[in-house]
KOLPA-280954 format. One record per residue (C-alpha): z, x, y; residue in three letters. Coordinates in steps of 0.02 Angstrom, whole numbers, plus 50000, padded with zeros to 5 digits. Layout:
KOLPA-280954
     Z     X     Y rest
     Z     X     Y  ALA
...
***
This chain:
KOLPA-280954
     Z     X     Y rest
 50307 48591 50701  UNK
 50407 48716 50634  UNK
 50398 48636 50451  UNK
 50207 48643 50459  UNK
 50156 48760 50329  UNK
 49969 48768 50399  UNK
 50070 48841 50556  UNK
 50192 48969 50456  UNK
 50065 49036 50353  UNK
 49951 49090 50506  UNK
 50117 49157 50582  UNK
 50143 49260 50412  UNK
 49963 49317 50409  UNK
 49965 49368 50576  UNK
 50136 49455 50569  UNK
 50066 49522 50418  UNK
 49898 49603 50502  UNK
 50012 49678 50632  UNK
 50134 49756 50522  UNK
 49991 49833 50421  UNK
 49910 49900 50563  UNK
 50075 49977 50624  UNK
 50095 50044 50444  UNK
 49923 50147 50440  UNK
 49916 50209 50632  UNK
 50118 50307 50567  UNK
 50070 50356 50394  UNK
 49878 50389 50361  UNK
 49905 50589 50383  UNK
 50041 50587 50224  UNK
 49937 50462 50120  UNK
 49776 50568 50132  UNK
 49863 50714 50083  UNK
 49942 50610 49934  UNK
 49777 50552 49879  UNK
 49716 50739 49876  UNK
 49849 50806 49789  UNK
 49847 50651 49675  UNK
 49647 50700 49618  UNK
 49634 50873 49642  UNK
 49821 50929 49610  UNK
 49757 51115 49540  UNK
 49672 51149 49713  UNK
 49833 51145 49802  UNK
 50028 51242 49772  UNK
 50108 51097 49847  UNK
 50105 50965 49991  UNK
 50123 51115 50138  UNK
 49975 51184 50063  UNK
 49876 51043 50068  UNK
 49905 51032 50245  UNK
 49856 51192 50307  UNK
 49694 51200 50165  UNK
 49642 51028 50234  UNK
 49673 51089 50416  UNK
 49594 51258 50412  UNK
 49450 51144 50308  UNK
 49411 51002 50440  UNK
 49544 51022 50552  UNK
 49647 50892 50623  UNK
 49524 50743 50592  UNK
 49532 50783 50421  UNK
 49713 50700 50387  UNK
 49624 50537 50468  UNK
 49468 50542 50369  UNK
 49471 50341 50288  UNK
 49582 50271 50423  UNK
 49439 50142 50453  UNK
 49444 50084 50275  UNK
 49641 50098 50281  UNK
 49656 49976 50426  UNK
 49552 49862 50332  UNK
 49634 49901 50191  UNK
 49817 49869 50233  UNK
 49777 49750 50351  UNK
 49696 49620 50233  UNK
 49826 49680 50103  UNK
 49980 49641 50218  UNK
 49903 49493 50281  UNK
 49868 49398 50107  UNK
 50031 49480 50050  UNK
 50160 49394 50188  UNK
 50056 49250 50171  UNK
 50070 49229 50008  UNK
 50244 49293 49995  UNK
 50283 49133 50128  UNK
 50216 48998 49984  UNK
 50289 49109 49863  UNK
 50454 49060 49917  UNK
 50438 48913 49942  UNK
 50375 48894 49761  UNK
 50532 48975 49676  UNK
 50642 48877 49763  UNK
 50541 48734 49710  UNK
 50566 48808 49532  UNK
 50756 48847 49567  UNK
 50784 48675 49635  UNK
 50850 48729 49823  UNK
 50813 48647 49980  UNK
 50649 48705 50079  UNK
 50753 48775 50227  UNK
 50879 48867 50120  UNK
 50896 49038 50085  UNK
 50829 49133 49917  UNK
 50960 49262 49864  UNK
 50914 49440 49872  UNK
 50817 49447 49686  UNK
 50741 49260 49705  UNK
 50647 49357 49863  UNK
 50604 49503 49769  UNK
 50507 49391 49630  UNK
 50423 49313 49762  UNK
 50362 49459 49852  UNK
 50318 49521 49669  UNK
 50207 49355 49635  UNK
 50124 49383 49822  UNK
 50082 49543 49783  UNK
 49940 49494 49648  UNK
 49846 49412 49764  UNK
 49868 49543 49889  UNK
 49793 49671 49763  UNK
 49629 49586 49756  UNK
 49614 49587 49937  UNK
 49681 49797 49941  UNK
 49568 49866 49803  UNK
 49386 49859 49873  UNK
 49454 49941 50041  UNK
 49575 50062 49960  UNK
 49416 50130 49855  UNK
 49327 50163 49995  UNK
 49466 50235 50062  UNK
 49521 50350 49919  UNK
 49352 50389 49913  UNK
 49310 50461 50094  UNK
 49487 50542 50080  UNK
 49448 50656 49916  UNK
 49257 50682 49959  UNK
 49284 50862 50032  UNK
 49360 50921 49872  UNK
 49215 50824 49762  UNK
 49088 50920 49825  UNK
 49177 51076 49832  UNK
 49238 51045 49642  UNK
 49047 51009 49607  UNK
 49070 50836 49540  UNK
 48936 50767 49667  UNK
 48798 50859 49754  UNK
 48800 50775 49911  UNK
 48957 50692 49993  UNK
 48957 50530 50101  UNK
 49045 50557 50252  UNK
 49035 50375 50332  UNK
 49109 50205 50269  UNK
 48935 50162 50263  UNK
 48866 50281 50167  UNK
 49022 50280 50032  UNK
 48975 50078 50029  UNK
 48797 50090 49985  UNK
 48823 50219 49843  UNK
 48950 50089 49762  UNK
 48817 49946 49783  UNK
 48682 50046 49732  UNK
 48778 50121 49581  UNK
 48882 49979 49500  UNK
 48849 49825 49624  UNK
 48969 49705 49696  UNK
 49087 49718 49560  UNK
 49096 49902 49580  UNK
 49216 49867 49725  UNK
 49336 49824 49602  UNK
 49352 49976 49507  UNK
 49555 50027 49473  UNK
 49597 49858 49483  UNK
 49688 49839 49330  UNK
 49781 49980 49375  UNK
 49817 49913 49555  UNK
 49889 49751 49476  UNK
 49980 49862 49373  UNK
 50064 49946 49519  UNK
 50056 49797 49626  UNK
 50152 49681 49544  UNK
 50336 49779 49494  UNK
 50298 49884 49624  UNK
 50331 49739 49769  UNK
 50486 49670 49668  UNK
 50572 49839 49710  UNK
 50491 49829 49875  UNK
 50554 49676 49933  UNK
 50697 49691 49815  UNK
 50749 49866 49910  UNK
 50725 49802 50083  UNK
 50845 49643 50052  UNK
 50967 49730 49966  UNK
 50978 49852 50113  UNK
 50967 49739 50225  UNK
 51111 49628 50152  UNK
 51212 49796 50133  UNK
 51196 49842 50330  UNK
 51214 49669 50381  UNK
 51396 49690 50326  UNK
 51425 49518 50296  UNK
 51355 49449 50464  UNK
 51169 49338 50461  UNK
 51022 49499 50421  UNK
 50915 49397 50559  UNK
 51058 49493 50686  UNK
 51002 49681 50623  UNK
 50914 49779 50747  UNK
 50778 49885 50779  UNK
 50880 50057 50683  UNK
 50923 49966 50549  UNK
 50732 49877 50521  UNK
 50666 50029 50504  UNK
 50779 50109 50400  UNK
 50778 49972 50269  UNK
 50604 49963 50271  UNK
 50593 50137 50235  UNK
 50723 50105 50088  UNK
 50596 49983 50026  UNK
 50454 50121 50010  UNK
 50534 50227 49939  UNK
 50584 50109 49794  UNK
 50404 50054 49785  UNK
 50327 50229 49771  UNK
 50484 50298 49643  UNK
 50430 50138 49534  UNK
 50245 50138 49535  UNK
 50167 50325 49602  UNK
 50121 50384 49421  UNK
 50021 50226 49407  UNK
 49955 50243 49567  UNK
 49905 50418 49529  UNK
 49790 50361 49400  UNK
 49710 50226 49502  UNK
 49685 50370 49616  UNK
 49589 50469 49494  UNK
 49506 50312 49418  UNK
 49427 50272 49603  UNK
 49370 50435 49652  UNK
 49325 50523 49508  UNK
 49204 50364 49468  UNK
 49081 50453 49610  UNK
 49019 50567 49490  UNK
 49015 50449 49336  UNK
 49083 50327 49209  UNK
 49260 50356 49225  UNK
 49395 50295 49082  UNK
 49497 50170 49086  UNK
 49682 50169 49117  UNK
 49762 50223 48962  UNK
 49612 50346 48929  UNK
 49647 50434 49125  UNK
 49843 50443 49077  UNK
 49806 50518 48922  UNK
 49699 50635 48985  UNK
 49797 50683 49121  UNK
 49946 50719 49022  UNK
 49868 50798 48884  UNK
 49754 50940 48999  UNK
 49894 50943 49157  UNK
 50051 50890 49095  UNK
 50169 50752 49142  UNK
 50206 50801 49318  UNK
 50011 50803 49382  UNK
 50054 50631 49384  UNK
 50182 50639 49523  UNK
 50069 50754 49610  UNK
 50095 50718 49824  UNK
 50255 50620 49792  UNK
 50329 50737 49920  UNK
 50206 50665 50061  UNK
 50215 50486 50006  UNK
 50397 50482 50020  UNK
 50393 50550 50188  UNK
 50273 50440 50231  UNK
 50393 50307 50183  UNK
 50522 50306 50305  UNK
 50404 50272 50496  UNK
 50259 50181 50385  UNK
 50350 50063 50284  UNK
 50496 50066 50452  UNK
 50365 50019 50558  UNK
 50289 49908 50454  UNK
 50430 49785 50455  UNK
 50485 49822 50625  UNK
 50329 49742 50685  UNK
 50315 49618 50566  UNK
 50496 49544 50571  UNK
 50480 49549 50773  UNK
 50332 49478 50781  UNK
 50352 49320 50671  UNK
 50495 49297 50755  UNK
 50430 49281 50925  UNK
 50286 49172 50867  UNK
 50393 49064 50806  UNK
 50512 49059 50923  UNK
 50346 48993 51031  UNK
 50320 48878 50878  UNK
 50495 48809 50907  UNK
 50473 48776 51108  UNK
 50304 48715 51121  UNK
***
């Protein structure tokens, strides 16, 4: 049973949704501050300013303002991405002519969690609009862009239907391909390399709990080095759209760099790499761990 790929890619999607979940409940405090900082980076000295303005603002709810549309977010994203990252490798070692139970070297996984990632990205962008969206609306209304801000999931989804219509969900999402797809080669690049490098020459399967989380914190941190200034712009792309047509990607980096210089665009890097470390961490903490025990009960049943 354990060859069944019907069986190992609900294991992967499942691991997946757990992992994701694990991911957002750890880091959603850092990642709204990152998004703030990222769209309205002249509002704020730096990211322990952003703190206490957003705390003294809405208080402590206001650093989990979008965590609905994260869990959806993350979850669908993680679960399409380990899915697809599971045929994925099976289809480069198809292409590099290995066995179907042998293992990929370190960069053979890293193009395969780079090809997942594309399909993951059209699951993330509708929910990480939203998201971005509910995160920055304090400072849209403040900054005047919109007259009246939508302070539910709900509302922020009818004003995208009602303005641009289904497809509307898919604003950024050349820019999230963008940052998607190199982005996830360092990701899983990072993690394996790390992984092979505490393993000290003994099986990575054998690593524990410390060493999971540290590698997978390794791994965002070479994903955010690699793609934040692109994610920046998909950042101002998605929210600044509330207020009207917003340009495209090369038009939003040019603008950006011409009117606020080449570092607005690493604007909140400071949060997202602390956010890094226990998101990422416990992201594959709970998704190594858990595909492992379902398929341990794969292998005995």
């Amino acid at each position: 049973m354990r060859s069944n790929p019907a069986f190992q890619a609900a294991i992967d999607l499942t691991a997946g949704a757990l992992g994701g979940t694990a991911c957002v409940l750890t880091g959603q405090p850092f990642d709204t501050v990152k998004v703030k900082m990222q769209t309205f980076p002249g509002l704020y000295k730096g990211f322990t300013d952003c703190c206490l303005q957003t705390y003294s603002q809405v208080g402590l709810r206001g650093f989990y303002r979008g965590t609905g549309p994260a869990l959806l977010a993350y979850v669908a994203e993680n679960s399409v991405l380990f899915m697809c990252y599971g045929f994925c490798q099976q289809l480069v070692k198809k292409v590099v002519g290995l066995d179907r139970q042998a293992k990929l070297s370190d960069l053979q996984t890293a193009t395969a969690g780079s090809m997942a990632s594309a399909f993951a990205a059209l699951a993330l962008c509708p929910t990480e609009l939203v998201k971005c969206r509910l995160q920055a609306m304090h400072e849209m209304e403040k900054s005047g862009r919109i007259a009246q801000s939508h302070r539910t999931v709900w509302s922020v989804v009818k004003s995208i239907l009602r303005k641009d219509g289904p497809l509307g969900f898919y604003e950024g999402l050349s820019s999230t391909l963008l940052q998607e797809v190199p982005g996830y080669f360092f990701f899983f690049g990072g993690y394996e390399l790390s992984r092979s490098f505490l393993a000290s020459g003994r099986s990575k399967d054998e690593l524990g709990p410390a060493h999971l989380m540290l590698s997978g914190g390794v791994a965002g941190i070479c994903l955010w080095l690699v793609i934040y200034p692109v994610d920046c712009i998909k950042s101002r792309i998605q929210v600044l759209s509330m207020s009207g047509k917003q340009a495209g990607f090369v038009g939003t980096l040019l603008r950006i760099v011409e009117r606020e210089g080449i570092a607005a665009l690493y604007s909140g890097l400071t949060a997202t790499l602390i956010r890094a470390l226990p998101a990422n961490g416990s992201l594959f903490l709970v998704y190594e761990y858990s595909r492992r025990s379902m398929m341990s009960h794969l292998e005995a049943s």
